[in-house]
N, C-alpha and C positions, 0 to 999 in steps of 0.2 A: 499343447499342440495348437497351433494358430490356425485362422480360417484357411489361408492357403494350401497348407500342408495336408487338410484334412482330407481323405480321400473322398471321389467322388460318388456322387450320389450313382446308383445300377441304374442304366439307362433305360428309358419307357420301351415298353416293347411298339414294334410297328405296325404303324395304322392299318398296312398289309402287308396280311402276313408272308412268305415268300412266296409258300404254294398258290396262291392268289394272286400275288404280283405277277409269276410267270405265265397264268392263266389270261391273265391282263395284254401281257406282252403277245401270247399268242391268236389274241384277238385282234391287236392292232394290226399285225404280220397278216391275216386273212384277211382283214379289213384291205390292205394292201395289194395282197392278193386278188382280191374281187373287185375292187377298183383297175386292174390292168387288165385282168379277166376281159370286163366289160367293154375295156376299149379296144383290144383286140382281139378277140372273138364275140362276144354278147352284144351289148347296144351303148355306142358309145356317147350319147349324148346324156344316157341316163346318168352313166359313170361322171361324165365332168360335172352335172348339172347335184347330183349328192354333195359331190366331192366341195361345191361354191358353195350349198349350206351350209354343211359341217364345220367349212374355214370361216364363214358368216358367224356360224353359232357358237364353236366353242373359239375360233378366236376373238371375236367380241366379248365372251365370254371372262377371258386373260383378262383383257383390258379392262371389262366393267368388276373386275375386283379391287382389281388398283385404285381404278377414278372413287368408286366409294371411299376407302381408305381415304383416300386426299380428300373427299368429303368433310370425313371426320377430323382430319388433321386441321384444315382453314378455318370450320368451325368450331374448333374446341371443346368438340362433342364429347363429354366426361363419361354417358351413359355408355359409349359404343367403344369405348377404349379399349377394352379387351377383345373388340371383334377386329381387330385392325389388319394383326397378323393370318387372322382365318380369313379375311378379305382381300389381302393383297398375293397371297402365295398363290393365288392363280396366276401371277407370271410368270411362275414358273413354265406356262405353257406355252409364252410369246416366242420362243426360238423355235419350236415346233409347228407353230404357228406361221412362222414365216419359213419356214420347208412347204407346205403348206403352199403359201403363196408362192414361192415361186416355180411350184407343180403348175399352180392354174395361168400364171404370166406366161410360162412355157408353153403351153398348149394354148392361147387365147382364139387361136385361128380356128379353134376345136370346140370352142362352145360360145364365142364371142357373134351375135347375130352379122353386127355392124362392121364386120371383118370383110365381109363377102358382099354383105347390101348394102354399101355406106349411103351417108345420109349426107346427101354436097354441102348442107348448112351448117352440120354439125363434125365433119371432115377435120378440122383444124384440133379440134378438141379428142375426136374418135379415129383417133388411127392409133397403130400398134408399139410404133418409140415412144412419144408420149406417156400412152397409158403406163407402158413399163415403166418409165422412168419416174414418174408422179406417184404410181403406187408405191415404188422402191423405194423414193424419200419418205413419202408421209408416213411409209410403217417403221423406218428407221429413226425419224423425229421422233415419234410417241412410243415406242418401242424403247429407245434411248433413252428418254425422260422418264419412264416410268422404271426402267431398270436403277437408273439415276437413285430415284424418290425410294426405291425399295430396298436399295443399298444404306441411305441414310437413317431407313427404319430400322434396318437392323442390324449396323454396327454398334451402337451406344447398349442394344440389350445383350450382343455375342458377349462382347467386352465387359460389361459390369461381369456376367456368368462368370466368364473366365478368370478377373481378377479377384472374383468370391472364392474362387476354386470349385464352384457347386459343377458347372460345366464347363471342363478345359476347352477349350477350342482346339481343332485340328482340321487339318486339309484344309478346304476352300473357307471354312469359320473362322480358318486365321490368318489366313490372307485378307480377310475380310477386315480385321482390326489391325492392317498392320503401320507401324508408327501410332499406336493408342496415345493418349495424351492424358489416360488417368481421368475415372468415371466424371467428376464434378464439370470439367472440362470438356469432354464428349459430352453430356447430356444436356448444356445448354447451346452448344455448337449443332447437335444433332435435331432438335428442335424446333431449331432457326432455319436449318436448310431444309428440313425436312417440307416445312410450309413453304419456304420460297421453290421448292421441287413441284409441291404438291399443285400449285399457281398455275406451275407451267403446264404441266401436264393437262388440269381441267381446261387450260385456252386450249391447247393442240388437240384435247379428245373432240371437242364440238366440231372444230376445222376439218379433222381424218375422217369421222364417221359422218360427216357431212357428204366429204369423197365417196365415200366408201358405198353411200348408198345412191348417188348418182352413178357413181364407174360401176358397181356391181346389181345392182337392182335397175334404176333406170333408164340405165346404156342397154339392157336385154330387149326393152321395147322401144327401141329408137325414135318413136314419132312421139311416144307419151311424154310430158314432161309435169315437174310439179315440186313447184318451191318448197312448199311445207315438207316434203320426204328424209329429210336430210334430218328436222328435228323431231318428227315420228321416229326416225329411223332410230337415233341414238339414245332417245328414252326408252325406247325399246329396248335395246340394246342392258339398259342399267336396269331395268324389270328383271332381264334375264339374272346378270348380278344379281339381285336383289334376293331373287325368287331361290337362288342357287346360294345367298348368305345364309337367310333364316330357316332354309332345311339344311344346312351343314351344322349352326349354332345350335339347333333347336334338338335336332336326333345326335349330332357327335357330340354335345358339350363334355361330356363325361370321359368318353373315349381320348379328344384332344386335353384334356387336362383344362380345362377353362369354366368347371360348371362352380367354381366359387366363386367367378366373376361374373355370371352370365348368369344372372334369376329370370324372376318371373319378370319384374322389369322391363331388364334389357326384351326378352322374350314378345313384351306387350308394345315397347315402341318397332320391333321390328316388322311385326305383326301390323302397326299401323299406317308403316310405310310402304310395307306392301301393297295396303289397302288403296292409299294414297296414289301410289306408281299405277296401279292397275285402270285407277281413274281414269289419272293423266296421257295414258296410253290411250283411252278408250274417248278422252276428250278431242287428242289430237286425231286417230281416223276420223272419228266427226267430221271433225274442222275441214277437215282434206275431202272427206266424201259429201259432205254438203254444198261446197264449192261445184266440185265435179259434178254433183246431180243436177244443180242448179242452171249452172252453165250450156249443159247439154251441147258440149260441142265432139264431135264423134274420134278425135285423136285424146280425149280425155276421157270417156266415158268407156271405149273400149277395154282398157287397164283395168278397171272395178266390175265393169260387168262380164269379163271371161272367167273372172276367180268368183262370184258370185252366181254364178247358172251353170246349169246342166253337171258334168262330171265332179265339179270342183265347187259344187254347190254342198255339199256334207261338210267337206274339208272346213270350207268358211265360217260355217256354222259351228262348228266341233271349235276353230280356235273363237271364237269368241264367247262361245259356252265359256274356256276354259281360264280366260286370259281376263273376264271382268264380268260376265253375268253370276257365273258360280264363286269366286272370291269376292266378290260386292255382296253377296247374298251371306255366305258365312262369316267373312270378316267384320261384317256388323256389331258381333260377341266380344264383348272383352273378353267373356273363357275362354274361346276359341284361340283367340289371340295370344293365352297365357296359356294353354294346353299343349303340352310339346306333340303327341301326337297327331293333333288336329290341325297346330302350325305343319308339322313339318308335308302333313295329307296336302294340305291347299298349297304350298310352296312348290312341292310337288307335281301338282296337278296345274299350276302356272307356266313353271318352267316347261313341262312336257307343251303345251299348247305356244311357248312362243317357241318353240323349235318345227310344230306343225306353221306358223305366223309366218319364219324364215323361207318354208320352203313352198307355201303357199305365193312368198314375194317373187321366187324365184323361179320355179317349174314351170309354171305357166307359160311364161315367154319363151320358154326354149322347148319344152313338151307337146310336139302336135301329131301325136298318137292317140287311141282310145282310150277312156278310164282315165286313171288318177297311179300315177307311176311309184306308187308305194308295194316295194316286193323284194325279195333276198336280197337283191345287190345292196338296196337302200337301205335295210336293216343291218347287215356285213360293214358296210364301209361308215353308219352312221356307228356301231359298235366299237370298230376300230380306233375312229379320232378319240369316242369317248373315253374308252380302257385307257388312250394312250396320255388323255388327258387326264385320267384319275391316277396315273402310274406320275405324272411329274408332279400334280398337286400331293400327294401323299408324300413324296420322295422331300420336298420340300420342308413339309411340315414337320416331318420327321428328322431332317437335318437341322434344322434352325429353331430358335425359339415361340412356341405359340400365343406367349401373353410378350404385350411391347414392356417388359421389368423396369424396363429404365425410365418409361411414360411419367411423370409424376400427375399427370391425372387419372393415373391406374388407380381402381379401389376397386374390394370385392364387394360382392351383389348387394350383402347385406347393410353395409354403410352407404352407397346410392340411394340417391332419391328420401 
């Protein structure tokens, strides 16, 4: 019987299981729910002002899996090879992502300061055609490209599968390899594009999330302004990534099928990138808040000192605990580093702190009530995106393949290094 013919292999069960998926589903649905709730009956500024974190955080989120991935692809990184496809199937969330956004373009007039208080200077830049239309390219550009680069990743591994016969391809798998040109042929074509995709993408992501943190973060306080935000913003952004790779790699290895690729190794550089991002995160508010203190000019000092006193003075301190005091302090350990429970603790406790970081950038300016607007709605609606975004990254992973096969810098753990 030849390889083709040979039946296939019983498929991996799912990452979730159904009774959990639906579980999943039905959170994003409330999430949904309490999001409209909020805007017509409850308080509708909290609802939009959630609603621009959670599209901040977890679609940043889409994208800083990808941009890693192309990380690894430009640099020929052999160590992170297997993390490729657990990196990049976060785009599976960018369609949702952009529902998403055009909930928050639709209502702009509803949570946009400078809709109602424009600012004569800044008029030409801040008005509502515009921004629509700027936001709508730049997420279709990098959106596109990255859908592009992720396509290229993994036709050449559907296809080797399917022509082993280990995994036939079916539905959208096989649309995915159609016109195959026979493995030798795909896998140095796939390669090749795969880097000149990955090029693209890393220029367009510095350019969007550059936008992205001007039109969405520093358009909320119209008078403030600040050149450095834009490269704060988007190493942020890949923290988030980052912090969201090595607790997936670290606690799923087993689960996704990847733990003969994924040692202690891999485990110890990712541990030390983190350590490294957590830095550079922590070097560039510096940068930006030394300036601003220095300066002491009162349309810039305003911005740091409302999120640093009085209500939102806990919050501050809690994400900086979270996001470079407490991970500088453990990640020091190479155990730590190599210890799957201890990585995936701190990965953990990063990611949770840049999602208080997002919403710290963003409540403030639109929030002028008492206290610090953390409560059911915010918990509901941040629930919702997340469920909806662990319901398409599973869905993903489970369709597609999770080692890049066709990589020829693929090796397992133990011949690395």
């Amino acid at each position: 019987m030849t390889a083709a013919s040979e039946p296939a292999a019983p498929a991996a069960p799912a990452l979730v299981p159904p009774r959990a998926r639906s579980v999943l589903l039905g959170l994003a649905a409330l999430g949904a729910l309490a999001f409209l709730y909020g805007i017509v009956v409850g308080d509708a500024v909290r609802s939009w002002q959630t609603l621009l974190v959670n599209f901040l955080f977890f679609g940043g989120l889409a994208q800083a899996g990808v941009v890693l991935s192309c990380i690894l692809q430009v640099t020929s990184a052999r160590w992170g090879r297997p993390l490729k496809r657990v990196a990049e199937a976060t785009a599976a969330f960018l369609p949702a992502a952009f529902g998403l956004l055009l909930v928050l373009l639709a209502g702009t007039a509803a949570w946009a300061p400078w809709v109602h208080e424009p600012v004569e200077a800044k008029t030409p830049w801040l008005n509502v055609p515009f921004f629509v239309l700027r936001e709508l390219l730049a997420f279709l550009v990098l959106g596109g490209f990255s859908l592009r680069y992720v396509y290229r990743s993994l036709r050449p591994d559907i296809g080797m599968l399917d022509e082993s016969g280990e995994r036939p391809a079916t539905g959208l798998s096989a649309r995915l390899i159609r016109g195959w040109q026979g493995l030798d042929s795909e896998r140095a074509t796939g390669q090749r594009r795969q880097t000149r995709w990955a090029a693209a993408v890393l220029i367009a992501y510095g350019w969007v999330f550059t936008l992205i943190a001007f039109d969405f973060v520093m358009a909320l306080d119209p008078h403030w302004f600040s050149t450095l935000l834009g490269g704060y913003y988007f190493i942020g952004n890949l923290l988030i990534g980052l912090a969201f790779l090595a607790g997936v790699a670290a606690a799923g290895r087993r689960r996704l099928g990847i733990a003969g690729y994924v040692g202690r190794h891999q485990l110890h550089d990712l541990g030390k990138l983190l350590f490294g991002f957590c830095i550079l995160w922590a070097y560039l508010f510096w940068s930006q808040y030394l300036v601003i203190w220095y300066g002491d000019l009162a349309e810039e000092t305003e911005f740091v000192y409302h999120r640093m006193h009085g209500a939102w003075e806990p919050v501050a301190w809690a994400v900086l605990a979270m996001t470079f005091v407490g991970p500088f302090a453990v990640l020091l350990s190479r155990a730590v580093k190599t210890w799957v429970p201890g990585l995936t603790t701190v990965a953990a406790v990063v990611f949770a702190g840049m999602w208080l970081e997002r919403f710290l950038l963003v409540a403030p300016s639109l929030w002028h009530g008492e206290g610090v607007p953390l409560g059911l709605l915010e918990v509901l609606v941040t629930a919702g995106v997340a469920s909806l975004f662990v319901v398409c990254y599973t869905t993903f992973l489970d369709r597609f393949p999770t080692l890049p096969v066709s990589d020829p810098r693929l090796a397992p753990a133990e011949t690395e290094h």
